[in-house]
N, C-alpha and C positions, 0 to 999 in steps of 0.2 A: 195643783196638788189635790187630788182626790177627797174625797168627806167621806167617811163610811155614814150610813144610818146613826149605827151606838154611839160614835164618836160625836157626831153633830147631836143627838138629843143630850148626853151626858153633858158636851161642854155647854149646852145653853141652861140647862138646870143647873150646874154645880152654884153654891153659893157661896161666895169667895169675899163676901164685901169686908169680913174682920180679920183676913190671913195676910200675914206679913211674908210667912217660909211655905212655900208647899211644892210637893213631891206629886209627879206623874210618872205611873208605874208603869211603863214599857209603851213610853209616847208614839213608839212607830216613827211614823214622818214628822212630830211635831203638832201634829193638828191640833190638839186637848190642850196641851201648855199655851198654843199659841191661842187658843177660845179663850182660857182665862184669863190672861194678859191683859186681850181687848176688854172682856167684862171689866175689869177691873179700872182699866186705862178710863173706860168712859163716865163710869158710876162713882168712881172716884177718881179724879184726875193726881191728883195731889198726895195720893196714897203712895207709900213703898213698899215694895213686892220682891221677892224673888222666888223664881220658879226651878227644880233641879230634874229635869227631862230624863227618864232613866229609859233607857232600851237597850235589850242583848244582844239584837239581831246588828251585824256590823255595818249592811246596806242601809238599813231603815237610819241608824242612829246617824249616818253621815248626812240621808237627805235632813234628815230632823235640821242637823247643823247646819244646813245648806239652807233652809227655809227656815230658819230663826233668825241667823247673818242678815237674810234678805227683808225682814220686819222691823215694823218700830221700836221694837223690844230685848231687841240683841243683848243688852247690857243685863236684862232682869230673867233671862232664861239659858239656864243652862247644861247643855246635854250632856249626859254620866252615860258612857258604853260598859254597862256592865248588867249583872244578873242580879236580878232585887234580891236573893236569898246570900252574897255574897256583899252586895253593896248596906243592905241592914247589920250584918254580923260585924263590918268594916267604921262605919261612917260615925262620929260625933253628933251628927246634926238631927234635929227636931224639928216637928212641923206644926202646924196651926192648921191645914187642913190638905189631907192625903186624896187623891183621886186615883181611878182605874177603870179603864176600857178593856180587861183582859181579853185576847184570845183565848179560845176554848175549841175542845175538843164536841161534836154532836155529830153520831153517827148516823142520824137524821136529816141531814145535810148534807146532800151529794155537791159534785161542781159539776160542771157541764155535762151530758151524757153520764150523769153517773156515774162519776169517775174523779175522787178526790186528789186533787194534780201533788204530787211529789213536794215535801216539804222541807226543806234545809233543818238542819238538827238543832239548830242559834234558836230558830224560830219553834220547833218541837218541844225545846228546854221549855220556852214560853210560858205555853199552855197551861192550862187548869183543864184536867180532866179526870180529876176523881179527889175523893175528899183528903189526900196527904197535900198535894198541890195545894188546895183551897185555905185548908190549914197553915201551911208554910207562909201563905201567903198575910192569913191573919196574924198569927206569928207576929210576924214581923212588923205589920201596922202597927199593934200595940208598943212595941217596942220602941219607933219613932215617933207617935203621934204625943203632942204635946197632950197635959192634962185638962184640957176646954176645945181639946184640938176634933176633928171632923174628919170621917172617913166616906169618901161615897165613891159607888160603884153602879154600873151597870153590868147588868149576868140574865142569863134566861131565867124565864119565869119558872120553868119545871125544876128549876135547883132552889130557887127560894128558902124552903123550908128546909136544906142542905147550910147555905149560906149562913141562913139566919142562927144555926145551932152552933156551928163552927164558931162563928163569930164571939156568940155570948162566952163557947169552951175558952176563949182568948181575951175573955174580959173587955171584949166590943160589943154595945147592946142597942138594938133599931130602933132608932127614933121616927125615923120616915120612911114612908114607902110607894113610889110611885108605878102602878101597875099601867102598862102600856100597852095598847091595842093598835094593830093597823088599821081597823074598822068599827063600828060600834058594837057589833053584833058578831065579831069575833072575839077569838079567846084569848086572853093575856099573852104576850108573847116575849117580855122583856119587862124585869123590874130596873127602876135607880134605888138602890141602899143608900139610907141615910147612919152610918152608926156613930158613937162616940161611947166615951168610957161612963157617962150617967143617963142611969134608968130613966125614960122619960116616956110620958103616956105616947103610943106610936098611931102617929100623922099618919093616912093613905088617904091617895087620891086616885086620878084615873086618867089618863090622857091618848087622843086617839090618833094617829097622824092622817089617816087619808080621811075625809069625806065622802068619796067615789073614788072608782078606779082613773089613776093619772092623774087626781085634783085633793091638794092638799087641805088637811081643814084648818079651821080658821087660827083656832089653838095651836098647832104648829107653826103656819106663817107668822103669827105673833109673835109665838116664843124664837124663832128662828130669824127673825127679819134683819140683824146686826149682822148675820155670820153669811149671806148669801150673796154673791159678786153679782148676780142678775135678778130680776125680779121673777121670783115661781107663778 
Protein backbone atom coordinates (compact mmCIF):
# COMPACT_ATOMS: atom_id res chain seq x y z
CA UNK A 1 0.00 0.00 0.00
CA UNK A 2 1.59 3.14 -0.98
CA UNK A 3 2.15 6.40 1.68
CA UNK A 4 1.57 9.56 -0.05
CA UNK A 5 3.93 12.39 1.57
CA UNK A 6 0.55 14.40 3.32
CA UNK A 7 -0.75 11.31 4.29
CA UNK A 8 2.29 10.06 6.30
CA UNK A 9 3.15 13.45 7.95
CA UNK A 10 -0.76 14.22 8.87
CA UNK A 11 -1.13 10.53 10.34
CA UNK A 12 2.12 10.96 12.54
CA UNK A 13 1.09 14.32 13.89
CA UNK A 14 -2.58 13.93 14.42
CA UNK A 15 -3.13 13.74 18.19
CA UNK A 16 -5.66 11.19 18.95
CA UNK A 17 -4.75 10.16 22.63
CA UNK A 18 -8.47 11.60 24.22
CA UNK A 19 -10.67 10.42 21.01
CA UNK A 20 -13.05 7.69 21.51
CA UNK A 21 -15.20 8.44 17.83
CA UNK A 22 -13.30 9.88 14.83
CA UNK A 23 -14.08 10.51 11.25
CA UNK A 24 -11.33 10.26 8.27
CA UNK A 25 -12.66 12.43 5.44
CA UNK A 26 -12.03 10.62 2.09
CA UNK A 27 -9.47 7.88 3.56
CA UNK A 28 -8.51 6.92 0.03
CA UNK A 29 -6.90 3.36 0.58
CA UNK A 30 -7.09 3.46 4.42
CA UNK A 31 -3.66 4.69 5.17
CA UNK A 32 -4.72 7.88 7.75
CA UNK A 33 -7.42 5.63 9.78
CA UNK A 34 -5.11 2.82 9.75
CA UNK A 35 -1.88 5.56 11.29
CA UNK A 36 -4.41 6.41 13.98
CA UNK A 37 -5.39 3.09 15.08
CA UNK A 38 -1.71 2.20 15.49
CA UNK A 39 -0.98 5.62 17.27
CA UNK A 40 -3.52 4.84 19.31
CA UNK A 41 -3.18 0.82 19.72
CA UNK A 42 0.48 1.71 21.10
CA UNK A 43 0.20 4.80 23.44
CA UNK A 44 -2.71 3.51 24.80
CA UNK A 45 -3.18 -0.15 24.55
CA UNK A 46 -6.39 -0.28 26.67
CA UNK A 47 -8.02 2.52 25.11
CA UNK A 48 -11.50 2.24 22.99
CA UNK A 49 -11.57 3.70 19.63
CA UNK A 50 -13.63 3.74 16.74
CA UNK A 51 -12.73 5.07 13.51
CA UNK A 52 -15.57 5.68 10.43
CA UNK A 53 -13.25 5.70 7.09
CA UNK A 54 -15.29 7.92 4.70
CA UNK A 55 -14.44 7.78 0.89
CA UNK A 56 -16.49 8.49 -2.52
CA UNK A 57 -14.27 7.18 -4.78
CA UNK A 58 -15.72 3.24 -5.24
CA UNK A 59 -12.01 1.76 -6.11
CA UNK A 60 -10.23 3.42 -3.32
CA UNK A 61 -13.13 2.68 -0.51
CA UNK A 62 -13.08 -1.06 -1.50
CA UNK A 63 -9.06 -1.20 -1.18
CA UNK A 64 -9.58 0.97 2.13
CA UNK A 65 -11.86 -2.31 3.08
CA UNK A 66 -9.42 -4.65 1.78
CA UNK A 67 -6.48 -3.30 3.89
CA UNK A 68 -8.43 -2.59 7.14
CA UNK A 69 -9.82 -6.62 7.02
CA UNK A 70 -6.20 -7.33 6.59
CA UNK A 71 -5.04 -5.25 10.04
CA UNK A 72 -5.22 -5.54 13.57
CA UNK A 73 -7.93 -3.22 13.67
CA UNK A 74 -10.60 -4.56 11.55
CA UNK A 75 -13.23 -4.45 14.42
CA UNK A 76 -12.38 -0.48 15.28
CA UNK A 77 -12.45 1.03 11.63
CA UNK A 78 -14.90 1.30 9.49
CA UNK A 79 -15.35 2.28 5.94
CA UNK A 80 -18.61 4.48 4.83
CA UNK A 81 -18.56 4.68 0.64
CA UNK A 82 -20.21 7.80 0.41
CA UNK A 83 -19.69 11.74 -0.07
CA UNK A 84 -18.81 13.83 3.17
CA UNK A 85 -21.44 16.51 2.03
CA UNK A 86 -24.21 13.62 1.88
CA UNK A 87 -22.84 11.40 4.76
CA UNK A 88 -22.83 14.97 7.23
CA UNK A 89 -26.49 15.90 6.12
CA UNK A 90 -27.44 11.99 6.76
CA UNK A 91 -25.57 10.52 9.94
CA UNK A 92 -26.37 10.88 13.77
CA UNK A 93 -22.93 10.37 14.86
CA UNK A 94 -20.44 12.75 16.69
CA UNK A 95 -16.80 12.87 16.95
CA UNK A 96 -14.07 13.76 19.43
CA UNK A 97 -11.60 14.29 16.78
CA UNK A 98 -12.19 14.89 12.86
CA UNK A 99 -9.18 14.37 10.42
CA UNK A 100 -8.37 15.28 6.48
CA UNK A 101 -5.89 14.67 3.89
CA UNK A 102 -8.04 16.18 1.13
CA UNK A 103 -7.28 16.09 -2.35
CA UNK A 104 -7.02 19.40 -4.11
CA UNK A 105 -7.05 20.86 -7.22
CA UNK A 106 -3.18 23.08 -8.03
CA UNK A 107 -2.74 24.24 -11.34
CA UNK A 108 0.86 24.41 -10.44
CA UNK A 109 1.27 20.73 -10.52
CA UNK A 110 1.59 19.06 -13.59
CA UNK A 111 2.02 15.05 -13.74
CA UNK A 112 4.44 13.65 -15.98
CA UNK A 113 5.39 15.58 -19.08
CA UNK A 114 3.02 18.09 -18.14
CA UNK A 115 0.24 16.51 -18.62
CA UNK A 116 -2.42 16.09 -15.71
CA UNK A 117 -3.68 12.33 -16.54
CA UNK A 118 -7.73 12.11 -16.78
CA UNK A 119 -9.47 11.95 -13.54
CA UNK A 120 -12.78 9.74 -12.91
CA UNK A 121 -15.59 12.26 -11.70
CA UNK A 122 -15.96 9.95 -7.89
CA UNK A 123 -12.66 11.49 -7.46
CA UNK A 124 -13.22 15.24 -9.23
CA UNK A 125 -16.51 15.30 -6.67
CA UNK A 126 -13.43 15.04 -4.18
CA UNK A 127 -11.58 17.87 -4.34
CA UNK A 128 -11.24 21.23 -2.71
CA UNK A 129 -10.54 23.74 -5.35
CA UNK A 130 -12.01 26.94 -4.59
CA UNK A 131 -13.50 28.38 -1.57
CA UNK A 132 -17.52 26.83 -1.76
CA UNK A 133 -15.62 23.30 -1.51
CA UNK A 134 -13.53 24.42 1.36
CA UNK A 135 -16.65 25.80 2.97
CA UNK A 136 -18.75 22.77 2.47
CA UNK A 137 -16.31 21.12 3.74
CA UNK A 138 -16.15 23.26 7.18
CA UNK A 139 -19.64 23.13 7.03
CA UNK A 140 -19.94 20.11 7.91
CA UNK A 141 -17.07 19.62 10.46
CA UNK A 142 -18.88 21.93 12.69
CA UNK A 143 -21.73 20.23 12.50
CA UNK A 144 -20.22 16.67 13.61
CA UNK A 145 -17.52 17.74 15.69
CA UNK A 146 -18.27 17.18 19.23
CA UNK A 147 -17.95 20.34 21.64
CA UNK A 148 -14.00 19.67 23.14
CA UNK A 149 -13.83 17.70 19.87
CA UNK A 150 -10.56 18.54 17.29
CA UNK A 151 -10.41 19.09 13.58
CA UNK A 152 -6.90 18.70 11.83
CA UNK A 153 -6.01 18.95 8.41
CA UNK A 154 -3.30 19.18 6.13
CA UNK A 155 -3.68 21.74 2.70
CA UNK A 156 -1.02 23.72 1.03
CA UNK A 157 0.56 26.40 2.47
CA UNK A 158 -0.59 29.17 -0.18
CA UNK A 159 -4.37 28.59 0.88
CA UNK A 160 -3.68 29.09 4.57
CA UNK A 161 -4.96 32.30 4.99
CA UNK A 162 -8.21 30.85 2.78
CA UNK A 163 -8.53 28.09 5.28
CA UNK A 164 -8.04 29.76 8.16
CA UNK A 165 -11.03 32.43 7.27
CA UNK A 166 -13.46 29.78 6.07
CA UNK A 167 -12.96 28.01 8.98
CA UNK A 168 -13.61 30.84 11.80
CA UNK A 169 -16.84 31.83 8.99
CA UNK A 170 -18.00 28.17 10.45
CA UNK A 171 -17.34 28.63 13.96
CA UNK A 172 -13.91 26.57 13.77
CA UNK A 173 -10.97 28.61 15.09
CA UNK A 174 -6.80 27.62 14.80
CA UNK A 175 -5.31 26.60 17.60
CA UNK A 176 -2.19 25.08 15.94
CA UNK A 177 -0.22 25.47 13.14
CA UNK A 178 2.43 23.56 11.73
CA UNK A 179 4.37 25.14 8.74
CA UNK A 180 6.34 22.46 6.74
CA UNK A 181 9.37 22.68 4.61
CA UNK A 182 11.08 20.16 2.49
CA UNK A 183 14.45 21.91 3.33
CA UNK A 184 15.53 24.54 5.63
CA UNK A 185 15.96 27.20 3.45
CA UNK A 186 12.90 26.64 1.39
CA UNK A 187 9.56 28.00 1.49
CA UNK A 188 6.63 26.62 3.36
CA UNK A 189 5.00 24.09 1.36
CA UNK A 190 2.36 22.37 3.41
CA UNK A 191 0.59 23.41 6.70
CA UNK A 192 -1.22 20.74 9.39
CA UNK A 193 -4.60 22.89 10.95
CA UNK A 194 -5.09 22.39 14.19
CA UNK A 195 -8.97 23.90 14.72
CA UNK A 196 -11.77 23.41 17.36
CA UNK A 197 -14.68 25.37 18.49
CA UNK A 198 -12.56 27.49 21.44
CA UNK A 199 -10.52 30.49 20.99
CA UNK A 200 -7.04 29.52 21.97
CA UNK A 201 -3.69 31.54 21.79
CA UNK A 202 -2.42 29.71 18.30
CA UNK A 203 0.65 27.20 18.55
CA UNK A 204 3.19 27.34 15.20
CA UNK A 205 5.99 25.58 14.83
CA UNK A 206 8.10 24.42 11.87
CA UNK A 207 9.27 21.22 10.61
CA UNK A 208 11.47 20.25 7.84
CA UNK A 209 11.48 16.72 6.09
CA UNK A 210 14.75 16.41 4.00
CA UNK A 211 18.16 17.43 5.51
CA UNK A 212 19.79 16.94 1.89
CA UNK A 213 18.72 15.68 -1.25
CA UNK A 214 17.64 11.74 -0.63
CA UNK A 215 18.37 11.98 3.20
CA UNK A 216 15.68 12.41 5.53
CA UNK A 217 16.12 14.64 8.62
CA UNK A 218 16.32 13.69 11.91
CA UNK A 219 12.91 15.24 12.86
CA UNK A 220 11.19 13.24 10.42
CA UNK A 221 12.72 9.75 10.99
CA UNK A 222 11.61 10.51 14.62
CA UNK A 223 8.40 11.54 14.00
CA UNK A 224 7.85 8.77 11.44
CA UNK A 225 9.81 5.68 12.72
CA UNK A 226 6.37 3.53 13.91
CA UNK A 227 4.80 3.95 10.57
CA UNK A 228 7.84 2.71 8.05
CA UNK A 229 8.07 -1.26 7.17
CA UNK A 230 12.03 -0.69 6.48
CA UNK A 231 14.51 1.41 7.99
CA UNK A 232 14.90 5.12 5.75
Amino acid sequence: MKIGADAMLLGAMVRAENASCILDIGTGTGVLALMIAQQINHAYPEHLFKIDALEIDTDAAKQAAENIASSPWPERIKVIHDSFENYSMLTSNTYDLIVSNPPYFDDRISGKGGVVPPMKEERKKARLSDSHSISDLMKGVNELLNDNGKFQMIFPASEAKKIIAIAEENELFLNEIIHIKSFENTEVIRNVFTFSRNKKIVKESGFIIYESPRKYSVEYLELTKEFHGKEL
